[in-house]
C-alpha positions as CSV (number, residue, x, y, z in Angstrom):
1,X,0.0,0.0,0.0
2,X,1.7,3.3,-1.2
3,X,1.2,5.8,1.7
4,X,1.4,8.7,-0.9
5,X,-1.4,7.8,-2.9
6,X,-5.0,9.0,-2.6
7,X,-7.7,8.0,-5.1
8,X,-10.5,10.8,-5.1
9,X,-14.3,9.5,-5.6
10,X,-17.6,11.0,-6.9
11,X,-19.9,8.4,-5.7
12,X,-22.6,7.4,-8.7
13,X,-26.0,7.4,-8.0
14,X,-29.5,7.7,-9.8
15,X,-30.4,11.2,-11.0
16,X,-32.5,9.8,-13.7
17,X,-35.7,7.3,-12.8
18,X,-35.1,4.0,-14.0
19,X,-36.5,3.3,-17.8
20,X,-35.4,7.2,-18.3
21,X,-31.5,6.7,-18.9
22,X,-32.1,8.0,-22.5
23,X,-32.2,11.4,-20.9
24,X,-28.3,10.9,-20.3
25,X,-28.2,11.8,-23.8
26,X,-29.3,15.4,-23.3
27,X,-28.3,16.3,-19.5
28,X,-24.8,17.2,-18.5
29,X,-21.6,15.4,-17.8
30,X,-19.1,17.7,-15.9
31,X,-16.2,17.3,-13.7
32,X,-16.1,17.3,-10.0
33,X,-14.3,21.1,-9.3
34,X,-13.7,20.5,-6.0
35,X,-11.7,17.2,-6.5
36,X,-10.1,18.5,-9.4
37,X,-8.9,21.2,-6.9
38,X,-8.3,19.0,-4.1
39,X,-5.7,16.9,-6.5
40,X,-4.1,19.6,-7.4
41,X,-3.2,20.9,-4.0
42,X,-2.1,17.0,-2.6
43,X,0.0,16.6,-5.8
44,X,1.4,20.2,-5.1
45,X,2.7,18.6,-1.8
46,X,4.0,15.4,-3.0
47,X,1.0,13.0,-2.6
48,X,-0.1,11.2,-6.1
49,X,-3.6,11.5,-6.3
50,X,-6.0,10.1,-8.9
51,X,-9.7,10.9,-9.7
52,X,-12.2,8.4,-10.8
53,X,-15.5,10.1,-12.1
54,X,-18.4,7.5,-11.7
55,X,-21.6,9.2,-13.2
56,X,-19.7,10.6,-16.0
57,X,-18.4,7.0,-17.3
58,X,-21.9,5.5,-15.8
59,X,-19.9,3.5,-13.2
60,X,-21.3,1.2,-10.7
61,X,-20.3,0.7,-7.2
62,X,-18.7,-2.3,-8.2
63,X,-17.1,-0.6,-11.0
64,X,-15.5,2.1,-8.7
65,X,-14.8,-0.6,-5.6
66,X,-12.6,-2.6,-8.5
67,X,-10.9,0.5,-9.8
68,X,-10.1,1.6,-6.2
69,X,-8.5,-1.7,-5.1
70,X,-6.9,-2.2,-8.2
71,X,-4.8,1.1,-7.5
72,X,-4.1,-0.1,-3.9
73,X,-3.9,3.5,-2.5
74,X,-3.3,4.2,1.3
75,X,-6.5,7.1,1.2
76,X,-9.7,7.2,-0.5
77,X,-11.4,10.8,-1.0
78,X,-15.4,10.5,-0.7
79,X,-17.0,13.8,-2.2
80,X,-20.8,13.5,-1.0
81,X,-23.7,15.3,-1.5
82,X,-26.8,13.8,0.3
83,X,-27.9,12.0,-2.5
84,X,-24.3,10.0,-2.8
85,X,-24.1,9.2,0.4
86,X,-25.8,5.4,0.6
87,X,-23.3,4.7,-2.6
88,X,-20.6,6.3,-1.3
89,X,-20.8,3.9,1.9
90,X,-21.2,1.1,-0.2
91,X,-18.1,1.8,-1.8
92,X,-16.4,2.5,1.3
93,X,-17.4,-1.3,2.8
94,X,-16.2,-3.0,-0.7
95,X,-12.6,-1.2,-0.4
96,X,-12.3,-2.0,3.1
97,X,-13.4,-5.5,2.9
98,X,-10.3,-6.0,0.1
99,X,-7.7,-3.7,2.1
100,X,-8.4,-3.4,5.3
101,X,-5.5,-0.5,6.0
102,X,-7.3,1.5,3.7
103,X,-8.5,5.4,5.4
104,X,-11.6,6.5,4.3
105,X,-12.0,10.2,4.2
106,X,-15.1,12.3,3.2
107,X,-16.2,15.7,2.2
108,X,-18.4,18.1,0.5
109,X,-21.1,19.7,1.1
110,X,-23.2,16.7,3.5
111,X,-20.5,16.1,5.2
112,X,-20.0,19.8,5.9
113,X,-23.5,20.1,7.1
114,X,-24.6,17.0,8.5
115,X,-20.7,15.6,9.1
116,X,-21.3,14.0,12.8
117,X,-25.1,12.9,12.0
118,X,-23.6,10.7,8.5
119,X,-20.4,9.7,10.9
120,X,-23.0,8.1,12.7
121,X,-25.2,6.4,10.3
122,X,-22.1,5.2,8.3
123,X,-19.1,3.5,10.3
124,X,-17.8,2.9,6.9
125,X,-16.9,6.3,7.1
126,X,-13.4,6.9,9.1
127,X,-12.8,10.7,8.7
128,X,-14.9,13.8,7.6
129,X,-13.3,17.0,6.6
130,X,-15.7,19.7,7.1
131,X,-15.5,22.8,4.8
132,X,-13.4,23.5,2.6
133,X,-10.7,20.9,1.8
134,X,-7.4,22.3,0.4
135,X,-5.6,23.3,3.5
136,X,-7.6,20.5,5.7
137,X,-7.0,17.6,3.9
138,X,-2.9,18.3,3.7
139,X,-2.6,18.7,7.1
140,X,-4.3,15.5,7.4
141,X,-2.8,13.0,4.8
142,X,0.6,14.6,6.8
143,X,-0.5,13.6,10.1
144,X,-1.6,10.3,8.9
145,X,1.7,9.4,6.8
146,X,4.0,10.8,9.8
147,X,1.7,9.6,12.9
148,X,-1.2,8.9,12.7
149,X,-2.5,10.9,15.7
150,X,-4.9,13.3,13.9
151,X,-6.6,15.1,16.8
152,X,-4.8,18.5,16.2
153,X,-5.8,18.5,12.7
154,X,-8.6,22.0,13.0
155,X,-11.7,21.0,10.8
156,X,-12.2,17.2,11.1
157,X,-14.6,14.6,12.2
158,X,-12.6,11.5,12.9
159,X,-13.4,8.0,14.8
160,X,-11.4,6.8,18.3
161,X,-12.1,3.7,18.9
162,X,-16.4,4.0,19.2
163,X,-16.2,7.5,19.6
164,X,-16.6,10.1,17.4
165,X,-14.3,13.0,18.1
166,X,-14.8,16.6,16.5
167,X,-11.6,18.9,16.4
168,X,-11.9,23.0,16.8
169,X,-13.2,24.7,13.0
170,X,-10.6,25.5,11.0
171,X,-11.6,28.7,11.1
172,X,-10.1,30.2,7.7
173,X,-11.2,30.2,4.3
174,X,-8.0,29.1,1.5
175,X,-7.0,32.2,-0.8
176,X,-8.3,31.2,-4.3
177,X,-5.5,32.7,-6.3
178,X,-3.1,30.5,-3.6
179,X,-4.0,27.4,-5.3
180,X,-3.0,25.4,-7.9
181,X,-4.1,25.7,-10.9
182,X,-7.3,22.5,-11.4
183,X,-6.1,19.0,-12.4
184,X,-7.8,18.3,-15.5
185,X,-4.9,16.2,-16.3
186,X,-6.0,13.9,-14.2
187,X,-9.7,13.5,-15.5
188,X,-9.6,10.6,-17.6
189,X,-10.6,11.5,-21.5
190,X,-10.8,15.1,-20.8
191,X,-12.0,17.5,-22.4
192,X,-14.1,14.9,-24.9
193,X,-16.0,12.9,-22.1
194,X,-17.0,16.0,-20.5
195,X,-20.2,18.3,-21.7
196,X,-22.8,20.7,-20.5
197,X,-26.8,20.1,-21.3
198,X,-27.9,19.8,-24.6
199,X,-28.4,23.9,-26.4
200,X,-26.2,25.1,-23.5
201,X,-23.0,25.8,-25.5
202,X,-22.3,27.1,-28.9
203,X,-19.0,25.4,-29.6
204,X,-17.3,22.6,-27.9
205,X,-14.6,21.2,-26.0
206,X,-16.2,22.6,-23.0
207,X,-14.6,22.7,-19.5
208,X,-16.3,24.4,-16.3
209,X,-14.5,26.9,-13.9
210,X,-15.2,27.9,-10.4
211,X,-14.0,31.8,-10.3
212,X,-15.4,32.5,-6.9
213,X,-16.3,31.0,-3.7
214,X,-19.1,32.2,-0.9
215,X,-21.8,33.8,-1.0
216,X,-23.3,36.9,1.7
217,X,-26.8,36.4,0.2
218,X,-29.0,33.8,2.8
219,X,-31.4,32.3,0.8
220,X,-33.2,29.8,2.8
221,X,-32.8,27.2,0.1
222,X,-28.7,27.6,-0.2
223,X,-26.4,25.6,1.6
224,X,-23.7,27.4,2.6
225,X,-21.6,25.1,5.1
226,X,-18.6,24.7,3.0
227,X,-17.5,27.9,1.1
228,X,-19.2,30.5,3.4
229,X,-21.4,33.4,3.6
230,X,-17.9,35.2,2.5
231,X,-17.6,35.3,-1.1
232,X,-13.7,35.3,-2.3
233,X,-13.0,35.9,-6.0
234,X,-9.9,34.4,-8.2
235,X,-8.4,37.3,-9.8
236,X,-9.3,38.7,-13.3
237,X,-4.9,37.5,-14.2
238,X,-5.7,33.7,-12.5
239,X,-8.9,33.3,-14.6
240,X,-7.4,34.3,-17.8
241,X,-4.7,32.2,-16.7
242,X,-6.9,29.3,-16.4
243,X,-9.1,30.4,-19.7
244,X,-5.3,30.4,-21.9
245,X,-4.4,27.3,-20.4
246,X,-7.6,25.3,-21.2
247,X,-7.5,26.8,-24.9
248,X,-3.7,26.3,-25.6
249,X,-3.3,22.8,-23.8
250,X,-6.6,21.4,-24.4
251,X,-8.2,22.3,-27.2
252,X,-11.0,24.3,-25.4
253,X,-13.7,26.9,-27.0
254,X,-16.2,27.3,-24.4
255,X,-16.0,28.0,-20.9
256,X,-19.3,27.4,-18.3
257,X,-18.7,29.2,-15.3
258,X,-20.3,28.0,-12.3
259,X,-20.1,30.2,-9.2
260,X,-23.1,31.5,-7.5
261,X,-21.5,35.6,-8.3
262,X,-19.7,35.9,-11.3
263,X,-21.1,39.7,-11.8
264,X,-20.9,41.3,-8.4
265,X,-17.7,42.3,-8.5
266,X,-18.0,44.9,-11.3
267,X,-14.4,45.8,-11.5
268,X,-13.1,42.4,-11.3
269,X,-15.3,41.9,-14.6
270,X,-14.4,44.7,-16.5
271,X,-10.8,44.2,-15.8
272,X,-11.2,39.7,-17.1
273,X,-13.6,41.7,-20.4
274,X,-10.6,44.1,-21.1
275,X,-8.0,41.0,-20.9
276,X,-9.7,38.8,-23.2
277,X,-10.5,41.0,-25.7
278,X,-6.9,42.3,-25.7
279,X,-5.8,38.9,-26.1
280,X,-7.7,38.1,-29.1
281,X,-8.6,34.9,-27.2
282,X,-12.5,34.2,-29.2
283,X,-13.5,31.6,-26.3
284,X,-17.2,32.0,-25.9
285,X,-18.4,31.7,-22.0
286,X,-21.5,31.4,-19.8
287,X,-21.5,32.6,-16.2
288,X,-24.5,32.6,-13.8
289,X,-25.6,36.3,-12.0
290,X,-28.1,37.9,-9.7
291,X,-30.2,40.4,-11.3
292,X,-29.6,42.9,-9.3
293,X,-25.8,42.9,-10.2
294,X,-26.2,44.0,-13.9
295,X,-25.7,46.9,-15.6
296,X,-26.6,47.8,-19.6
297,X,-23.0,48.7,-19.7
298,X,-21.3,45.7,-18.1
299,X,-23.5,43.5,-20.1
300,X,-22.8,45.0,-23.4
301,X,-18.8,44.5,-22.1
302,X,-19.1,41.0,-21.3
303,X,-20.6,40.6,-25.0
304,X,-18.1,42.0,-26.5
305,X,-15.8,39.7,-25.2
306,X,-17.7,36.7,-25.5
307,X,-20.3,35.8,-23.2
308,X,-22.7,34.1,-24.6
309,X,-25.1,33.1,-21.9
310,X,-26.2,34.0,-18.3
311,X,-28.1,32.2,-16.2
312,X,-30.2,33.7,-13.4
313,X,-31.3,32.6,-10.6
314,X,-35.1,33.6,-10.7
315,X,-36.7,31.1,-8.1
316,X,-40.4,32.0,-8.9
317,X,-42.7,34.5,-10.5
318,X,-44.4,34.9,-7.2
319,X,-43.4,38.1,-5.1
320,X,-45.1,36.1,-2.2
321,X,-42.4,33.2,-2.4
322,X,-39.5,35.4,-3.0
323,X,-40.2,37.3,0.2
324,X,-40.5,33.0,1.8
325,X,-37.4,32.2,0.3
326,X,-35.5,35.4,1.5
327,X,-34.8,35.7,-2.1
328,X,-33.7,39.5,-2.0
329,X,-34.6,40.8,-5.7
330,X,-38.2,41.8,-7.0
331,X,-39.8,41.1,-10.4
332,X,-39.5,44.2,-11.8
333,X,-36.0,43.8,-11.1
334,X,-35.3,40.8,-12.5
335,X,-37.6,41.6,-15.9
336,X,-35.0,44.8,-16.0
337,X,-31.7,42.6,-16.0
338,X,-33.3,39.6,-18.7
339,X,-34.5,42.9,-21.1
340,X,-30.8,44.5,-20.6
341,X,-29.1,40.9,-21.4
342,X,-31.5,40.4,-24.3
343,X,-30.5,43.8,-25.4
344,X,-27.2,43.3,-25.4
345,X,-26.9,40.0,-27.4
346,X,-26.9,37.5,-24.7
347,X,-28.7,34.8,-24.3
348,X,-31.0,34.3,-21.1
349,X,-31.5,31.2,-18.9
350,X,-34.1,31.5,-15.8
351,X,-33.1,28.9,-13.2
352,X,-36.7,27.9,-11.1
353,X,-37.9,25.5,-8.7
354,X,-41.5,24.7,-8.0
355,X,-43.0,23.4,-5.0
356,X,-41.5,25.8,-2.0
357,X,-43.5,25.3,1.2
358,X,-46.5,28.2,0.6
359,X,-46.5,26.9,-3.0
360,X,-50.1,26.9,-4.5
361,X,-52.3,27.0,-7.8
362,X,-52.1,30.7,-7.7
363,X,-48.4,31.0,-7.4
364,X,-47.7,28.5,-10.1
365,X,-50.2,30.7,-12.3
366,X,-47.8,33.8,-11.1
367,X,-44.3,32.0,-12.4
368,X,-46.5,30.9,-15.8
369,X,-47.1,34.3,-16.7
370,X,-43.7,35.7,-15.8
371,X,-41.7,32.9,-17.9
372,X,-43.9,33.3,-21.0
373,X,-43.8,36.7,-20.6
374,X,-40.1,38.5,-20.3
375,X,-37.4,37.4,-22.9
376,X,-36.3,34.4,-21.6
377,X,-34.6,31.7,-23.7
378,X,-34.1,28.8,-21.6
379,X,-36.8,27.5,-18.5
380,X,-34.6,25.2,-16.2
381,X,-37.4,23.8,-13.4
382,X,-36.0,21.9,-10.2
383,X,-37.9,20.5,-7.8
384,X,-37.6,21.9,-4.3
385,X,-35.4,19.9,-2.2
386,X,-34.7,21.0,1.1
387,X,-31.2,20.0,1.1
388,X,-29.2,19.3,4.7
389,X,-27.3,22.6,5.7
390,X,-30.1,25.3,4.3
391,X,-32.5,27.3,6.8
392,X,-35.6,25.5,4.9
393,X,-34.5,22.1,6.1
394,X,-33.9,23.7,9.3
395,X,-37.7,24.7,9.2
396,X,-39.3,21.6,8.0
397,X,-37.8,19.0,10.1
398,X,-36.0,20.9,13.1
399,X,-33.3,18.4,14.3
400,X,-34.4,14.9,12.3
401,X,-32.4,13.6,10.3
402,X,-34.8,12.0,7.7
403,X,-32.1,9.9,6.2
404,X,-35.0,7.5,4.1
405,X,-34.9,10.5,2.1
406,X,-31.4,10.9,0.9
407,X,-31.0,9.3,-2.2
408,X,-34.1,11.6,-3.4
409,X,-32.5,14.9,-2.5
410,X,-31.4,15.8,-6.4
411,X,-33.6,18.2,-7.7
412,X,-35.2,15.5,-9.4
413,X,-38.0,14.4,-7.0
414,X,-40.6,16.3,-4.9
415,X,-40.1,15.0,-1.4
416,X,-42.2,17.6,0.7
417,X,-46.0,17.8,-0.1
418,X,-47.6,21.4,0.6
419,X,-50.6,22.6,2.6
420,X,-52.2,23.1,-0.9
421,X,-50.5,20.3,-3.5
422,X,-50.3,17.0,-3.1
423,X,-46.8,15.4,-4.6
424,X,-49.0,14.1,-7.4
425,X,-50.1,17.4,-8.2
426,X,-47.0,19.1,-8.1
427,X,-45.7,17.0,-10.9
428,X,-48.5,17.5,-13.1
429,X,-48.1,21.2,-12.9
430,X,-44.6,20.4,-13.2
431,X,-45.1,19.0,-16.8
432,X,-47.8,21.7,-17.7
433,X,-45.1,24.5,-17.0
434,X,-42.2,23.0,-18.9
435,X,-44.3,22.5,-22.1
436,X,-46.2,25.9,-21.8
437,X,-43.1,27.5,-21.8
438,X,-41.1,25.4,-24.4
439,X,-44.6,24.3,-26.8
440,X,-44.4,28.8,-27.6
441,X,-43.9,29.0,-31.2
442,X,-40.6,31.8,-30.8
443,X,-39.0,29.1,-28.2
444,X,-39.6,26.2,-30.5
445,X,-38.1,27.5,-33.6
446,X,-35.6,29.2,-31.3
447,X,-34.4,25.5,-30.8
448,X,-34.6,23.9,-34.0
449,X,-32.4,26.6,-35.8
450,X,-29.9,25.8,-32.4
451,X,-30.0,22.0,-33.7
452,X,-29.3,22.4,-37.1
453,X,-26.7,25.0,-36.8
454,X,-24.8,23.1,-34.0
455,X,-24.1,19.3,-35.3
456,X,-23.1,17.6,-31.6
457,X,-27.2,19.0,-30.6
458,X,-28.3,16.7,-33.8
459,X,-26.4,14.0,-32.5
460,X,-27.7,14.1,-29.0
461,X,-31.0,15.1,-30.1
462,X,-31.3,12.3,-32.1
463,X,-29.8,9.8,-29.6
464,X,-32.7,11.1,-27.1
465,X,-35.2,10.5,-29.4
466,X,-34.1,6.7,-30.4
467,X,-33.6,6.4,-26.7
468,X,-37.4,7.6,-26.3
469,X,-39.1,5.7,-28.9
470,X,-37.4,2.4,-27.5
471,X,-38.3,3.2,-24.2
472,X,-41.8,3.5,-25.5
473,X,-42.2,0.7,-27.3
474,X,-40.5,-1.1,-24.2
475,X,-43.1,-0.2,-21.8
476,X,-46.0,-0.9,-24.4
477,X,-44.5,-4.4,-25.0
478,X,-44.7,-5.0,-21.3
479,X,-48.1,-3.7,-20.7
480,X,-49.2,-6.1,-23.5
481,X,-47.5,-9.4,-21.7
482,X,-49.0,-8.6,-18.6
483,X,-51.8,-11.5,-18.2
484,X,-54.6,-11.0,-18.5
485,X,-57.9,-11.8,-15.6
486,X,-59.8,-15.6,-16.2
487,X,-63.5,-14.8,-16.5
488,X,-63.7,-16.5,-12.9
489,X,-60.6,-13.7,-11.8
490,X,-63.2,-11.0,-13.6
């Protein structure tokens, strides 16, 4: 067992119902950041990390167990969100069972939230980070390699015996610009294997880039456990540097950003604008912003040197839920900043959930008339989850831990049922606002010319629709086996 290597782990699990895995075809497929950062920083300081992606390559668990013990590494690195967390265990007790002497170390965003509560559930499990992991996880794989007496390591969750010990917060937040620069060598078929959703670039090889950290808004939806409520920006030099890097080396044409606040540092923008258009770079780019962050000017800028979509974070048409949320923008606001980006040449994407506790008929008929109404080009409708760290989980369950409902919490699948809507109901008006607002003749024609100008949206289109039609004609086959009553039965 090499006590220098670490083999980092995005767990798989289901994001798409069974019978459904057709819609792999049009979703994304893009690369853990934060592992890409943590094996950076361990390489930095003489560790030899590794990365295995499991959803992207549509790995099992037995898949990633093999791969794991084939590399025989000292550590494993478990990223978990809630909904990887049953997988992630199982993972955890196939790598044990083949080498016993094997640490298993988790992080992200569940164990930053809910860190002692998993601890618990999972004795798999033998170390949590909580937090951010660069600085953490050094100290750690040092203590380990030289001692293994980790108790003044600031920031962990670790097991003694039965117990579960907790040491002090590590009470700092990295420097971004004091990192490495991402491991994409390390991603396995990179940048090919890797894309955003279908119609969400305009050119490819893609590759995603985290240029900030934190965010001071509290949303009672957001999780903010591991980066902060501080947010901390790369500079405008270290994300060119990045941008150059991922063009020259790799091949790269489009770059997704995928911060919470790419436009709220105004300056920070303008000076990244001026750089790129200096450089004579031509990547095209996508960045996510609040609406009440934008400016005609700035937007015109960041067309100019290539932006080519934003998304915003919209929640609802209803002022009612906004004020529920603690979502700190209006809807004349945010029909300002979409008419300002439509203005200026850039294409809009609304990002919505449905089904916030107070959600209702009327509501729904509110976020209806506000999508077919401002220029929007792209409707992307989660379902509410109230994940583990967030004020709204905080207010729906108090202090249970409703772990049965873990490998749900994806955005994929309402959970929570309202005063007014049953769960059954909420998907039904689920459906009826994704076709109202894609069935419009401008947003229809919108996305054909998008699939005939761009040949890779063909392609997918096409393999979504074969993947459809057989999963039709698969569930019609099955209904007609299914036997059928005796008169005596009837």
């Amino acid at each position: 067992m090499d006590k220098g290597k670490i083999v980092f782990v995005t767990p798989p699990y289901e994001r798409i119902a069974p019978g459904y895995e057709f819609v792999k075809h049009v979703t994304n497929a893009c690369p853990s950041l934060g592992l890409l950062s943590l094996a950076a920083q361990t390489r930095a300081h003489g560790y030899e990390p590794s990365i295995i992606e499991s959803d992207i390559f549509n790995l099992t668990v037995d898949d990633v167990a093999k791969q794991i013990i084939r590399q025989n590494p000292a550590y494993v690195g478990l990223t978990l969100f809630t909904v990887g967390v049953g997988s992630g265990a199982e993972i955890a007790r196939k790598v044990k069972a083949a080498l016993p002497g094997a640490i298993i170390i988790t992080g992200g965003p569940q164990m930053s939230s809910m860190g002692r509560e998993t601890m618990e559930q999972f004795p798999e499990f033998d170390i949590a980070v909580v937090g951010e992991g660069e600085a953490t996880l050094v100290a750690l794989l040092d203590k380990l390699r030289e001692t293994g007496d980790v108790s003044t390591v600031p920031g962990i969750i670790y097991r003694e015996g039965q117990i579960l010990r907790a040491t002090a917060p590590s009470g700092a937040y990295v420097a971004l610009d004091e990192l490495p620069m991402p491991a994409w060598d390390l991603l396995p078929q990179f940048p090919h294997a890797y894309r955003l959703a279908i119609y969400d670039f305009p050119q490819q090889p893609i590759a995603t880039i985290a240029a900030s950290r934190g965010c001071p808004f509290l949303c009672k939806f957001c999780d903010t456990s591991t980066f902060g409520a501080k947010v901390r920006y790369l500079s405008a030099e270290n994300v060119f540097a990045q941008m150059k890097h991922l063009k020259e080396t790799w091949g790269v044409r489009h770059i997704q950003f995928v911060d919470d606040l790419w436009v709220a540092n105004n300056a920070r923008t303008e000076k990244l604008c001026h750089m790129l258009l200096e450089s004579g770079m031509k990547m095209t780019w996508s960045c996510t912003a609040r609406v009440d962050k934008v400016s005609p000017g700035i937007l015109a800028l960041m067309k100019k040197a290539g932006c080519w979509e934003i998304s915003f974070g919209l929640e609802t048409g209803s002022p009612d839920l906004l004020l529920k949320m603690n979502k700190v923008i209006n809807i004349e606001k945010s029909e300002q900043a979409l008419q300002w980006a439509n203005d200026a040449g850039i294409r809009t994407k609304g990002l919505f959930m449905l089904g916030y506790p107070g959600e209702t008929l009327r509501t729904i008929e509110e976020t209806l008339d506000f999508v077919t109404r401002v220029p929007l080009h792209f409707m992307n409708l989660s379902k509410f989850t109230p994940y583990p760290g967030t004020q709204i989980y905080r207010d729906i369950y108090g202090t249970n831990i409703r772990k049965e409902h873990w490998d749900m919490m994806n955005g994929m699948n309402f959970i929570v049922e309202s005063d007014d809507l049953t769960i059954g109901e909420m998907d039904r008006q689920y459906k009826r606002l994704l076709t109202a607002f894609h069935r419009r003749p401008r947003i229809f024609y919108y996305y054909t010319r998008l699939t005939f100008e761009n040949p890779e949206h063909f392609a997918r289109l096409l393999r979504f629709g074969l993947g459809f039609l057989k999963a039709r004609l698969k569930g019609a086959l099955s209904a007609g086996k299914k036997p059928q009553p005796s008169p005596a039965e009837a």
